[in-house]
N, CA, C and O atoms as a MOPAC input file, in Angstrom:
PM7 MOZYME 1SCF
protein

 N      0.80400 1    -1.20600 1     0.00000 1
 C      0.00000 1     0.00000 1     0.00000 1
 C      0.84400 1     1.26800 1     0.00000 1
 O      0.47300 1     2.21000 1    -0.70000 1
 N      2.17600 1     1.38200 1     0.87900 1
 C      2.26800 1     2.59700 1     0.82100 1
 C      3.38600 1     2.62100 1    -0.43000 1
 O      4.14700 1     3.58300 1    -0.32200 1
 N      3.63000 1     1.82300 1    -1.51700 1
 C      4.47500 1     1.76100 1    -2.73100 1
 C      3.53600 1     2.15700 1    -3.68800 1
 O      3.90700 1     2.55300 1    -4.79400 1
 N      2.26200 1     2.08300 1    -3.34900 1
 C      1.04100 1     2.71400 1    -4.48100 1
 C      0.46900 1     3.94000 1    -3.79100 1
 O     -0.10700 1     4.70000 1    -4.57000 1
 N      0.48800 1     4.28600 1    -2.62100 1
 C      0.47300 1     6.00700 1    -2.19000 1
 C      1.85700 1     6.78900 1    -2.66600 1
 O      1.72700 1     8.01100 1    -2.58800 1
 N      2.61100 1     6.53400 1    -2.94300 1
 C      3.58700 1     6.99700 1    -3.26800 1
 C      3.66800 1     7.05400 1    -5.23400 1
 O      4.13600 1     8.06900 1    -5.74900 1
 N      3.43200 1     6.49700 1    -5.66300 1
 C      3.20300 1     6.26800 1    -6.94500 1
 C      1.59200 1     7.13900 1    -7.58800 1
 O      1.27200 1     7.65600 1    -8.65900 1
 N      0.95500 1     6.93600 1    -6.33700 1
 C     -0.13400 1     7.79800 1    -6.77800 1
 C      0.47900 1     9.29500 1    -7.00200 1
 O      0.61700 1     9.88200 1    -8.07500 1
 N      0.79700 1     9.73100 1    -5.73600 1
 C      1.74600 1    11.36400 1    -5.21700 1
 C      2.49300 1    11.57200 1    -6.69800 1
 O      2.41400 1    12.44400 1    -7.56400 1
 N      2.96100 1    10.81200 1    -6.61000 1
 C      4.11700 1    11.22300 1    -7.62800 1
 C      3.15100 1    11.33200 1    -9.49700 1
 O      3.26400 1    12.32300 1   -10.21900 1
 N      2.71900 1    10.69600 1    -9.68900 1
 C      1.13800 1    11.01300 1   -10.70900 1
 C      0.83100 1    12.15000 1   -10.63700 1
 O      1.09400 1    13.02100 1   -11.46600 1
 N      0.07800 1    12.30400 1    -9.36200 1
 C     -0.60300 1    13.31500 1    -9.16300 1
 C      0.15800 1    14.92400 1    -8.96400 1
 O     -0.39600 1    16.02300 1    -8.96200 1
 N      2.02200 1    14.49400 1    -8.76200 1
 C      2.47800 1    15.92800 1    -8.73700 1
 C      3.25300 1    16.45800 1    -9.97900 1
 O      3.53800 1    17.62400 1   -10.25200 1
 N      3.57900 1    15.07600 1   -10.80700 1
 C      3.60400 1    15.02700 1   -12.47300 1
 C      2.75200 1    15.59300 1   -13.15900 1
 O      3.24600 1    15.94500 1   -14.23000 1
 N      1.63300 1    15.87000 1   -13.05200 1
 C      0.39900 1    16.16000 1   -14.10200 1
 C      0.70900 1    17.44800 1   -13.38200 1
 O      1.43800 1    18.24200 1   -13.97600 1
 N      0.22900 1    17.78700 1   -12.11000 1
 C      0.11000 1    19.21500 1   -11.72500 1
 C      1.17500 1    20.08700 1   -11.79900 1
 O      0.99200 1    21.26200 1   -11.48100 1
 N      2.53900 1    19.60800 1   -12.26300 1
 C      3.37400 1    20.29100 1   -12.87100 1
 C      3.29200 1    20.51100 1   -14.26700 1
 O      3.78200 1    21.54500 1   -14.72000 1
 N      2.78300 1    19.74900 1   -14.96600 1
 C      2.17400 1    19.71700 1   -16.10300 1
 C      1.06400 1    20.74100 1   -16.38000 1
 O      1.34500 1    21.63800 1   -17.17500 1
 N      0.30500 1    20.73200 1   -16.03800 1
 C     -1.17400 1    21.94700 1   -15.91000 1
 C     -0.12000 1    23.21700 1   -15.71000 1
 O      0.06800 1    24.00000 1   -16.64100 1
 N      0.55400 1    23.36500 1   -14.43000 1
 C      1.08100 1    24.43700 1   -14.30000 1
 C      2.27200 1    25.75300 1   -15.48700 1
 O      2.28700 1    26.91900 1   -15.88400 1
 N      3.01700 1    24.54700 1   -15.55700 1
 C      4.34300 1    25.08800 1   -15.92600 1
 C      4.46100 1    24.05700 1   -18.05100 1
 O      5.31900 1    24.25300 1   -18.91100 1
 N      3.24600 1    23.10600 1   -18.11100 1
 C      3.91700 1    22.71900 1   -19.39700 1
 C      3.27500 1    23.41700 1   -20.44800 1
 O      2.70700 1    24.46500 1   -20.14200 1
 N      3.25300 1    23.02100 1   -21.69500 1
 C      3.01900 1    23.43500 1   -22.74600 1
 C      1.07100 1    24.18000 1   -22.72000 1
 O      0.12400 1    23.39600 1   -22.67300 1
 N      0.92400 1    25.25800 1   -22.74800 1
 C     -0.66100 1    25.30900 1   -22.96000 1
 C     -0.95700 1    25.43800 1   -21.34600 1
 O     -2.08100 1    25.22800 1   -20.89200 1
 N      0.02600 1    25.75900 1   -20.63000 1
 C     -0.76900 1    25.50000 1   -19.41700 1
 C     -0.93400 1    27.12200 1   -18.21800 1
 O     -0.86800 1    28.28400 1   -18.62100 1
 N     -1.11700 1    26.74600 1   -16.97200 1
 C     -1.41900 1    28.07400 1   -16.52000 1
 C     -0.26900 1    29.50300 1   -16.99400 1
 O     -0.66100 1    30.56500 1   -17.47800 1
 N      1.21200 1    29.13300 1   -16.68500 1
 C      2.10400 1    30.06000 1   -16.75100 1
 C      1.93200 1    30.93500 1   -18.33400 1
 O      1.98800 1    32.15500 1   -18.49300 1
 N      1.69500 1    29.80200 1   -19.45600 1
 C      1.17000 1    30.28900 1   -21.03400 1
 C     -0.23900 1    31.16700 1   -20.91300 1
 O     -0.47500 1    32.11800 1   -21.65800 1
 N     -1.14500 1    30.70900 1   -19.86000 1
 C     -2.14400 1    31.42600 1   -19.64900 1
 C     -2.37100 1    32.73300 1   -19.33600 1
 O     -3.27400 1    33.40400 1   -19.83500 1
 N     -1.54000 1    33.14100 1   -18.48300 1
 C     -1.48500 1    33.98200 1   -17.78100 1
 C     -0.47900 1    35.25100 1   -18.33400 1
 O     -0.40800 1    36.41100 1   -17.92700 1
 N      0.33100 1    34.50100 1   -19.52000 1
 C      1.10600 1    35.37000 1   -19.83000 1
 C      0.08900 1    36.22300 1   -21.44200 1
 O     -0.21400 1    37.36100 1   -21.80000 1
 N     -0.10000 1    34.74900 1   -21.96600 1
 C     -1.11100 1    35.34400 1   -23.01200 1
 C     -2.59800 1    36.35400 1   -22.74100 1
 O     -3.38500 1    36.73600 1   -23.60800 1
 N     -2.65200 1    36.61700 1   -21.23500 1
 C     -3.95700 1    37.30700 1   -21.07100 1
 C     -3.46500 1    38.25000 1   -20.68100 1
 O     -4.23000 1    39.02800 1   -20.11000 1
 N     -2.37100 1    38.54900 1   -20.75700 1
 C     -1.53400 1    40.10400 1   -20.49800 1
 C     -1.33400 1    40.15200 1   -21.84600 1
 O     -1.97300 1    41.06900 1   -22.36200 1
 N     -0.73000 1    39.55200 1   -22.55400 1
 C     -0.66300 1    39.68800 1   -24.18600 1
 C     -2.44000 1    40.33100 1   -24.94800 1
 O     -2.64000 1    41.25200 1   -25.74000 1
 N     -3.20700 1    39.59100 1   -24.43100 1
 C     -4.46300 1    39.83200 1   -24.94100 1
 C     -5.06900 1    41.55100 1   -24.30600 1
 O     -5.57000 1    42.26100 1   -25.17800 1
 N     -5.01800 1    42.01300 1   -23.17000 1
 C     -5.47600 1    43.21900 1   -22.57800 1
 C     -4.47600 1    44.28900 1   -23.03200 1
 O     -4.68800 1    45.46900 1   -22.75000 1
 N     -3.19000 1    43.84100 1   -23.85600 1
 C     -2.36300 1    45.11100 1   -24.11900 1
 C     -3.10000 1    44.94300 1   -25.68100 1
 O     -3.47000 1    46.00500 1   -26.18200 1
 N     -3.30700 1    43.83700 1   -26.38200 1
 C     -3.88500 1    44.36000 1   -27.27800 1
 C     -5.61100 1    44.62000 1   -27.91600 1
 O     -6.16100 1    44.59900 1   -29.01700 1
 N     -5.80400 1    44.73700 1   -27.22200 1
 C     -7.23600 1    45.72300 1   -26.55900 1
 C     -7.02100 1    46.94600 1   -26.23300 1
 O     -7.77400 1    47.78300 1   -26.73200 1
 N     -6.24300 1    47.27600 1   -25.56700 1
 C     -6.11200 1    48.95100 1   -25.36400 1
 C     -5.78600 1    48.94900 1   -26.59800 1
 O     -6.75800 1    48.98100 1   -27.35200 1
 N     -4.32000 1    48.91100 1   -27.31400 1
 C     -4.32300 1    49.16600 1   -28.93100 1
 C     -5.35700 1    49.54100 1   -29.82600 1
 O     -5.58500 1    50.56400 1   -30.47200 1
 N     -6.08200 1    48.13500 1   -29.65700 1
 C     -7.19900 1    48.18400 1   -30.41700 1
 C     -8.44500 1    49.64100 1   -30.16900 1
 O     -9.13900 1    50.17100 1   -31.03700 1
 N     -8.39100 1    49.87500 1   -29.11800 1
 C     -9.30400 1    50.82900 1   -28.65600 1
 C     -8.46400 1    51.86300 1   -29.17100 1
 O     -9.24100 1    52.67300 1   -29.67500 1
 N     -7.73400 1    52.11600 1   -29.26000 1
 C     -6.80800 1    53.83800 1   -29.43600 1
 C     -7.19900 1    53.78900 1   -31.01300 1
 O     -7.92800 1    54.68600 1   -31.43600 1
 N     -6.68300 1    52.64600 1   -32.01200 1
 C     -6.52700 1    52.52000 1   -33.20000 1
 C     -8.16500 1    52.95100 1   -33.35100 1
 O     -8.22600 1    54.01900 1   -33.96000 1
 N     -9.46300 1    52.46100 1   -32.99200 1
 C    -10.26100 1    52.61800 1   -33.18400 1
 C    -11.32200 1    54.36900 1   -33.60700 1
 O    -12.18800 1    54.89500 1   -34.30500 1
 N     -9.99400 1    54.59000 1   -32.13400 1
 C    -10.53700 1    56.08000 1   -31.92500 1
 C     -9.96300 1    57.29900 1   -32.96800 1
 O    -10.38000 1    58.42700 1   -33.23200 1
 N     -8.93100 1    56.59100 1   -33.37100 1
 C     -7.88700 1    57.28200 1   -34.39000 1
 C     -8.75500 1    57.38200 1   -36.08200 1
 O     -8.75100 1    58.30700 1   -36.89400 1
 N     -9.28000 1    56.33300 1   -36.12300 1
 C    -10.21900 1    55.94700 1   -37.13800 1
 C    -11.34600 1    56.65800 1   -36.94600 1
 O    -11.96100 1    57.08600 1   -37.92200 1
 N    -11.74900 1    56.87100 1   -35.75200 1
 C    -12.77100 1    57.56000 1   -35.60400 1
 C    -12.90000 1    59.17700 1   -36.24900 1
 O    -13.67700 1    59.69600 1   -37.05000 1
 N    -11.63800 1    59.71000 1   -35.40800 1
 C    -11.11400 1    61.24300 1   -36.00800 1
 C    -11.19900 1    61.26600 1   -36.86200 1
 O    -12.04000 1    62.07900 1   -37.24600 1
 N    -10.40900 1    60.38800 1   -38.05600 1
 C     -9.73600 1    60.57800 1   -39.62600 1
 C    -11.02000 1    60.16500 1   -40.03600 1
 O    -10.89500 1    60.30800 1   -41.25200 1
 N    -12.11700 1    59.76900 1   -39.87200 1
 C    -13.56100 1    59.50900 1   -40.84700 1
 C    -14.18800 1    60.87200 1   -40.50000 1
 O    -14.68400 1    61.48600 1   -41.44500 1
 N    -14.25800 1    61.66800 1   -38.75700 1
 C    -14.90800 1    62.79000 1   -38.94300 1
 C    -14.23000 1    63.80200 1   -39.76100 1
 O    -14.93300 1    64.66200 1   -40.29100 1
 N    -12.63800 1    63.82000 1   -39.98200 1
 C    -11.69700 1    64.57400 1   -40.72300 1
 C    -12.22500 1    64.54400 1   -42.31600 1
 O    -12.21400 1    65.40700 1   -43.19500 1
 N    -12.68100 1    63.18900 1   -42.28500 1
 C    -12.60800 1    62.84500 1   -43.73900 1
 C    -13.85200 1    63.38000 1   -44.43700 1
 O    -13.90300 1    63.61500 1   -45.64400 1
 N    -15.20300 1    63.61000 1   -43.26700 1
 C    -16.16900 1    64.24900 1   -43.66000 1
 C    -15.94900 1    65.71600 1   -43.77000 1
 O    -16.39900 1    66.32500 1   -44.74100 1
 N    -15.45900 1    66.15800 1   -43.08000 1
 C    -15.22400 1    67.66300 1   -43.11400 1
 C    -14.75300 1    67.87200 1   -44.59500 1
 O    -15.30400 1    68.54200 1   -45.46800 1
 N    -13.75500 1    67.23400 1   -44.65700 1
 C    -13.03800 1    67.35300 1   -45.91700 1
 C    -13.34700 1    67.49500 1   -47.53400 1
 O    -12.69100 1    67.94900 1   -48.47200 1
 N    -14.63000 1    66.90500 1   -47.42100 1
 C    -15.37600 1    66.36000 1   -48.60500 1
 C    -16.53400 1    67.45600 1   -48.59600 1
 O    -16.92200 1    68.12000 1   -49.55700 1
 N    -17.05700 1    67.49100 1   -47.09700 1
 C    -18.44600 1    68.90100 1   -47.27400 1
 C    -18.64300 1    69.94100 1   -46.58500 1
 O    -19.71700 1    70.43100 1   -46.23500 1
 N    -17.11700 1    70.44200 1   -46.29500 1
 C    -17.27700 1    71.95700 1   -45.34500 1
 C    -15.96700 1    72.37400 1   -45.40600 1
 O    -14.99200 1    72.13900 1   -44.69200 1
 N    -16.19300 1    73.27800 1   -46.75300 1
 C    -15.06000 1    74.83400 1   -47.64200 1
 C    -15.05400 1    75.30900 1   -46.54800 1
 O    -14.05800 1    76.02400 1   -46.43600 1
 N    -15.81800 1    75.28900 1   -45.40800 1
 C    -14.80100 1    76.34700 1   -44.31700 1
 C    -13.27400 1    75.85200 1   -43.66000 1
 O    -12.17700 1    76.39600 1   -43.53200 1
 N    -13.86100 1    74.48600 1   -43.31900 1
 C    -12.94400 1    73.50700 1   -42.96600 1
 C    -11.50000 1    73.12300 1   -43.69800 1
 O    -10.39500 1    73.00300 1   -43.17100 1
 N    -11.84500 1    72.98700 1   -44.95000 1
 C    -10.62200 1    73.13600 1   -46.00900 1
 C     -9.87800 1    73.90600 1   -45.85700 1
 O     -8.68900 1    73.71200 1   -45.60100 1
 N    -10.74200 1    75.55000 1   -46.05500 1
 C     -9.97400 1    77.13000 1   -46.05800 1
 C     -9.50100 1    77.37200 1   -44.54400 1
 O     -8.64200 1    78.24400 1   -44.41000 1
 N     -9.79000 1    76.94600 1   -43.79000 1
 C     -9.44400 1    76.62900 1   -42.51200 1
 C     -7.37000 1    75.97700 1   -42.67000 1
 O     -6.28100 1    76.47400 1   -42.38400 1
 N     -7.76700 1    74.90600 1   -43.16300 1
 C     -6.69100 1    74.29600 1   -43.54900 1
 C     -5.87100 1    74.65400 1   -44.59200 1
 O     -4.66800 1    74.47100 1   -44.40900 1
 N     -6.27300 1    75.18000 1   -45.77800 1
 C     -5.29500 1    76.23000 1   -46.36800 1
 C     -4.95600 1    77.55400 1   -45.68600 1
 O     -3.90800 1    78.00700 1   -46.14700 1
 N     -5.42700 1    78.22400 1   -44.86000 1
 C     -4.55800 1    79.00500 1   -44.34000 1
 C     -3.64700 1    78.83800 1   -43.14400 1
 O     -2.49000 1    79.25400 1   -43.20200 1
 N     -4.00300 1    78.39400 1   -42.33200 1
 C     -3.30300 1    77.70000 1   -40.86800 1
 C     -2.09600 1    76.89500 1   -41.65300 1
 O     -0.92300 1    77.22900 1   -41.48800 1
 N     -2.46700 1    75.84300 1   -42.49200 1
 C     -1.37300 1    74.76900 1   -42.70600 1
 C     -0.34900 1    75.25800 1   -43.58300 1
 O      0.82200 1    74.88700 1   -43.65900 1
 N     -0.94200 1    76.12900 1   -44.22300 1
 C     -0.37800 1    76.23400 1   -45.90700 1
 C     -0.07600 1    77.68900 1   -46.00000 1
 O      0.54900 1    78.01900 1   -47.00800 1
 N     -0.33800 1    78.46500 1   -45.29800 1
 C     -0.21100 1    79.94900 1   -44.89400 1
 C     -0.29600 1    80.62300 1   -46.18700 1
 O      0.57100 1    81.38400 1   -46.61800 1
 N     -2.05200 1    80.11600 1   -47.15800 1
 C     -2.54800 1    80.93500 1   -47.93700 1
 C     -2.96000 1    82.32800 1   -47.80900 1
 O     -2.66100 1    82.98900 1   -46.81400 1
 N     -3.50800 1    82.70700 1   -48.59800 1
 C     -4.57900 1    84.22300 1   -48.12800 1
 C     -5.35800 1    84.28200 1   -49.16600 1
 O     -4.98800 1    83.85300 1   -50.25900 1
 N     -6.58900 1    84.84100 1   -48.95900 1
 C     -7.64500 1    85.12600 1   -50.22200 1
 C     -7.27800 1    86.56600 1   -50.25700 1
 O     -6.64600 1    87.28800 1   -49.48600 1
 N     -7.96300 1    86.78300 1   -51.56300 1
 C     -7.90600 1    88.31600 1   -52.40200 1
 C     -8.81900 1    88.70200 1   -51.34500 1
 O     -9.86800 1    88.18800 1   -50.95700 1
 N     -8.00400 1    90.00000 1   -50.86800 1
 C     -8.81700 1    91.64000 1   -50.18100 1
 C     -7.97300 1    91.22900 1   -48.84000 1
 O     -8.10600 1    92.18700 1   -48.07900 1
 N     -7.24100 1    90.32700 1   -48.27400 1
 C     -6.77500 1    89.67200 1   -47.02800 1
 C     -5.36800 1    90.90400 1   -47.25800 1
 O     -4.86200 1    91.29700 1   -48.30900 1
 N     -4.94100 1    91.37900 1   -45.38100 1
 C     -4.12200 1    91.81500 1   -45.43200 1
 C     -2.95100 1    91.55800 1   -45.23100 1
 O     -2.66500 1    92.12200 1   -44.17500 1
 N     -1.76200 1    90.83800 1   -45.76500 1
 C     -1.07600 1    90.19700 1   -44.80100 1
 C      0.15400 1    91.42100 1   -44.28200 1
 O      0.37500 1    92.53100 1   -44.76600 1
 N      0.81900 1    90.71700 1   -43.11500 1
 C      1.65000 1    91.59600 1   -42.08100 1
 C      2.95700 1    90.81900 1   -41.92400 1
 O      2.63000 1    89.78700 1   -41.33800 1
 N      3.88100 1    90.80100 1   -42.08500 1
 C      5.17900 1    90.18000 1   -42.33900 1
 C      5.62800 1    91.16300 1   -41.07700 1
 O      5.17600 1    92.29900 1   -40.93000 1
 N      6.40200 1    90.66200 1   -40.36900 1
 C      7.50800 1    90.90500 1   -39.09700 1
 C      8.54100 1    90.39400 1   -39.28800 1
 O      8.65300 1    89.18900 1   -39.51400 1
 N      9.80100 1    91.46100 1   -39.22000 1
 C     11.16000 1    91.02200 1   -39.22500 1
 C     11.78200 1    91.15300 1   -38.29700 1
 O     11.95200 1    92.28700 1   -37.85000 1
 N     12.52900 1    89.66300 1   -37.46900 1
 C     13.05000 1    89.98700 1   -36.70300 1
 C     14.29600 1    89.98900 1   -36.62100 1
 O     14.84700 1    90.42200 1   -35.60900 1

């Protein structure tokens, strides 16, 4: 009896090293669900980024203010009758 309690133990602390530490098992688990929640935040930022550049993308297509907005700020246009002021320093 106690050559088959001992043989059991040893089974039973084989496998549970197994579950723990082998292939597919808790330590892979635990590392891949930190792998999985970093890419979820990603995913959420990327989402929101997409979000901007589609409201960008509407502006773009149906509001000349928005454009002329962006030709002057970006592009440092001016329309006819505009005064411009040059500073030298």
């Amino acid at each position: 009896m106690n050559v088959g309690k001992s043989i059991l133990l040893g089974i039973i602390l084989f496998m549970g090293g197994l579950i723990v530490f082998g292939e597919k098992g808790l330590t892979d688990y635990f590392s891949l669900r930190g792998k999985m929640q970093a890419l979820k935040k990603e995913n959420s930022i990327i989402h929101q980024e997409n979000a901007f550049l589609r409201k960008k993308i509407v502006q773009l297509q149906n509001d000349p203010r928005y454009i002329e907005g962006i030709a002057r700020n970006d592009l440092g246009m001016v329309k006819k009758g505009d005064i411009v002021y040059r500073f030298i320093e």
